[in-house]
Each structure stands twice: as structure tokens, then as C-alpha cells.
C-alpha positions as CSV (number, residue, x, y, z in Angstrom):
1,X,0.0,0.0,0.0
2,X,1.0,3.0,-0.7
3,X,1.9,5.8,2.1
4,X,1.9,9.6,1.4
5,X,5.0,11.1,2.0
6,X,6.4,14.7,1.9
7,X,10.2,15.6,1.0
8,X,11.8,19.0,1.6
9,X,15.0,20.0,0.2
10,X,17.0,23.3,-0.3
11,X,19.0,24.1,-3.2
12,X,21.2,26.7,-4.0
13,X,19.5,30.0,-4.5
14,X,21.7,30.9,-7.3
15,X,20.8,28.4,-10.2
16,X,18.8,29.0,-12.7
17,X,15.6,28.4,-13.5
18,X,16.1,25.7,-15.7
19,X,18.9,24.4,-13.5
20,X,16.1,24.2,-10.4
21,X,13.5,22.3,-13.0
22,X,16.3,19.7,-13.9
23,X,17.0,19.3,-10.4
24,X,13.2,18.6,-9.9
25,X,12.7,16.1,-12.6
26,X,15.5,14.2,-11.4
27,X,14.2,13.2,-8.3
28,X,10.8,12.8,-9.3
29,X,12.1,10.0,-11.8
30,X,13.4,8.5,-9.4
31,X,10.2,8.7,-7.3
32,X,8.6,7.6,-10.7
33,X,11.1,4.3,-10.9
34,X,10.7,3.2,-7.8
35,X,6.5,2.6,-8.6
36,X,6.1,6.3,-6.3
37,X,3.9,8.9,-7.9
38,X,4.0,12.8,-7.3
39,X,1.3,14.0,-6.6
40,X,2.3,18.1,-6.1
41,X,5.5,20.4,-5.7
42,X,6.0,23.5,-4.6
43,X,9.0,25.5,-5.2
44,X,9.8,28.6,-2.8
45,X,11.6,32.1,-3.9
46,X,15.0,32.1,-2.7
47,X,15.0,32.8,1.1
48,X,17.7,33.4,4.0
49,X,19.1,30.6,5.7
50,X,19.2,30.8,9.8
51,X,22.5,29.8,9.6
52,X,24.8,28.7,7.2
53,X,24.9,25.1,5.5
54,X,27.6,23.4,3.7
55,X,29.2,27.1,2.8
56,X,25.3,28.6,1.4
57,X,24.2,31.7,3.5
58,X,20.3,31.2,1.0
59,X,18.5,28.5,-0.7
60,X,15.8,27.5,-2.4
61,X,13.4,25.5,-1.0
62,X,11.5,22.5,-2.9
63,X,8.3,21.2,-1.1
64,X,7.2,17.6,-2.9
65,X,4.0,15.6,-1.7
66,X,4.4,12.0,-3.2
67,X,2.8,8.7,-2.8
68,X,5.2,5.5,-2.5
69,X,6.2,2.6,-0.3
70,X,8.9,2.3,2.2
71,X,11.7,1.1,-0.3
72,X,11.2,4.1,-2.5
73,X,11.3,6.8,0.4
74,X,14.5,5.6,1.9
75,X,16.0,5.0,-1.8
76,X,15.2,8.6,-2.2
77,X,16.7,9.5,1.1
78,X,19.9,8.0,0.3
79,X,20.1,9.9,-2.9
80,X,19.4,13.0,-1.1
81,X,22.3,12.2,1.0
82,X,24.9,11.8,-1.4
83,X,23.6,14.7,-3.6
84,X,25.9,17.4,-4.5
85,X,23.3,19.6,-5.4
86,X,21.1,19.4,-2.1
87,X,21.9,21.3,0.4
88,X,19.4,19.9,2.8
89,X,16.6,17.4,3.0
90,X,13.9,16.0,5.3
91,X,10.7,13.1,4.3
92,X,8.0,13.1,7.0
93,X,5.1,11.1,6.3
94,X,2.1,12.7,6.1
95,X,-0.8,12.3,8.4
96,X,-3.9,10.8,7.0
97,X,-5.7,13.3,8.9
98,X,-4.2,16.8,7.9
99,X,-4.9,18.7,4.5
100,X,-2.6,17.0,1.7
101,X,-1.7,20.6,-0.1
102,X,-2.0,23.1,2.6
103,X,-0.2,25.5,0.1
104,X,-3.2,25.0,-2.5
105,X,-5.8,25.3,0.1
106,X,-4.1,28.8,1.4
107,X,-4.1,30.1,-2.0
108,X,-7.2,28.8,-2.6
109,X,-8.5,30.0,0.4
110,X,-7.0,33.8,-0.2
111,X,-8.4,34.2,-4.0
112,X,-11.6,33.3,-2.4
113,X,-10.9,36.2,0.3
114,X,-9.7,38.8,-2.8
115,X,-13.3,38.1,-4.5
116,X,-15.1,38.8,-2.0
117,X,-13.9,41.6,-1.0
118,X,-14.3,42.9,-4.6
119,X,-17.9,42.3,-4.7
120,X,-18.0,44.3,-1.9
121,X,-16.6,47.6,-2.9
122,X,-18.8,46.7,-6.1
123,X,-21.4,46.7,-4.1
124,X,-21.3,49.3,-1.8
125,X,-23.0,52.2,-2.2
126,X,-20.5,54.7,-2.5
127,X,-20.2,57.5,0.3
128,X,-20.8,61.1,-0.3
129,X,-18.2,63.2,-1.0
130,X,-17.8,66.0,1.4
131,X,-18.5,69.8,0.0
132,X,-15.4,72.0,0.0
133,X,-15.8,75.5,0.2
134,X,-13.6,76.9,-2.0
135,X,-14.0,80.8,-0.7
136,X,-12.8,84.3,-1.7
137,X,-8.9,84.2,-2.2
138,X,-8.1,85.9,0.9
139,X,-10.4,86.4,4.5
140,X,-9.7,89.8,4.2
141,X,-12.0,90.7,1.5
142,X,-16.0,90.9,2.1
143,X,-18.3,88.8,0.5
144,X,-19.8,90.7,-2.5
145,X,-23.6,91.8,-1.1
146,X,-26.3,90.9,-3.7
147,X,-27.8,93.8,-5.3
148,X,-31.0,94.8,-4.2
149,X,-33.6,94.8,-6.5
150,X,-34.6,97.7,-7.9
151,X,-38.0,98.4,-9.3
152,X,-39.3,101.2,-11.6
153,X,-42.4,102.7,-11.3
């Protein structure tokens, strides 16, 4: 049976984006070999390290949820482990219980939250403006008096 797993690994921050993708694909083949299947992966902007790690100060984290057996999580382990281009790794297994993709669900979650509040402002009625008085150009100055009206007779 197969058991949902989750690996996290940090690469260097300065690769390119096509060096990152590469990076990815490699170990989901061997995910993919070993009868494992990916099911999501999530890859993080570059961010500070706490501390530094085999010489890196910042890496880029890569989040990937997976489905596989025993044998294929620790074969992936090991090849973590003697990766050059890992910097760090850890595969937890994933409760049964929690949310699978809690990074889906939070975007998810926040579009939902953006919409809303747009159809708010839509439909609001809009408040009234308030009246400036724009005045004569100086206090000093009287108010011109209407002119009385005059009447012939």
C-alpha cells in the first residue's frame, strides 16, 4: 500500500531556473522508478538561511508531496544524501488526517478572500463626498452683497 510522503529540500539559490527544474525532474524519476507517484511540488523564492549550510548563506526550498512505499522513500533518502546539489533534506510522512496541499488550500483560500472583497466595494454604495468651500482668495475681502432689487415705477 501506498503511504503519502512529503520531501523538503534546499538548493542553491543561485541556479537558474532551468537548473532548479532539472534538479526537480531528477528526483521525481526516481520517485517515478521506484512505482512512487507525485502527486504536487511547490518550489519557494530564494529565502535566507538561519545559519549557514555546507558554505550557502540562502537556498531554495522545494516542497514535494508523493505517494510510495517504504523502499522508495528511503532509496530517495539515500540519494538525497549523497547529492551534490542538495543542500538539505527531510521526508515526513504525512498524516492521513491533515490537509494534503495546505499550500493550494491557502491560496485557494485567499483568492476566495480577494473576491469577496471585490464584490463588496462593487457593491457598496459609495459615500458622499464632502462639499469643499472653496471661498474668496483671501479672509480679508467681504463677500460681495447681492444687489437689491430695484423696481421702476
Amino acid at each position: 500500500m501506498a503511504t503519502a510522503y512529503e520531501a523538503i529540500y534546499i538548493v542553491d539559490a543561485s541556479l537558474a531556473e532551468d537548473q532548479v527544474k532539472a534538479i526537480i525532474e531528477k528526483y521525481a524519476g526516481v520517485i517515478t522508478k521506484s512505482n512512487g507517484s507525485v502527486e504536487d511540488t511547490d518550489i519557494w523564492d530564494p529565502r535566507k538561511l538561519a545559519y549557514e549550510i555546507k558554505g550557502h548563506r540562502e537556498g531554495r526550498y522545494i516542497v514535494v508531496n508523493f505517494l510510495s512505499d517504504a523502499a522508495c522513500k528511503n532509496e530517495l533518502d539515500r540519494i538525497f544524501r549523497i547529492s551534490d546539489d542538495v543542500i538539505r533534506h527531510m521526508i515526513v510522512k504525512q498524516d492521513p488526517k491533515a490537509d494534503r496541499f495546505p499550500s493550494k488550500t491557502r491560496a485557494a483560500e485567499q483568492e476566495r478572500r480577494e473576491r469577496e472583497a471585490a464584490a463588496r466595494a462593487a457593491a457598496a454604495p459609495l459615500a458622499p463626498q464632502p462639499v469643499t468651500d472653496l471661498g474668496s482668495a483671501s479672509d480679508d475681502e467681504e463677500e460681495a452683497a447681492p444687489e437689491a432689487e430695484t423696481t421702476e415705477e
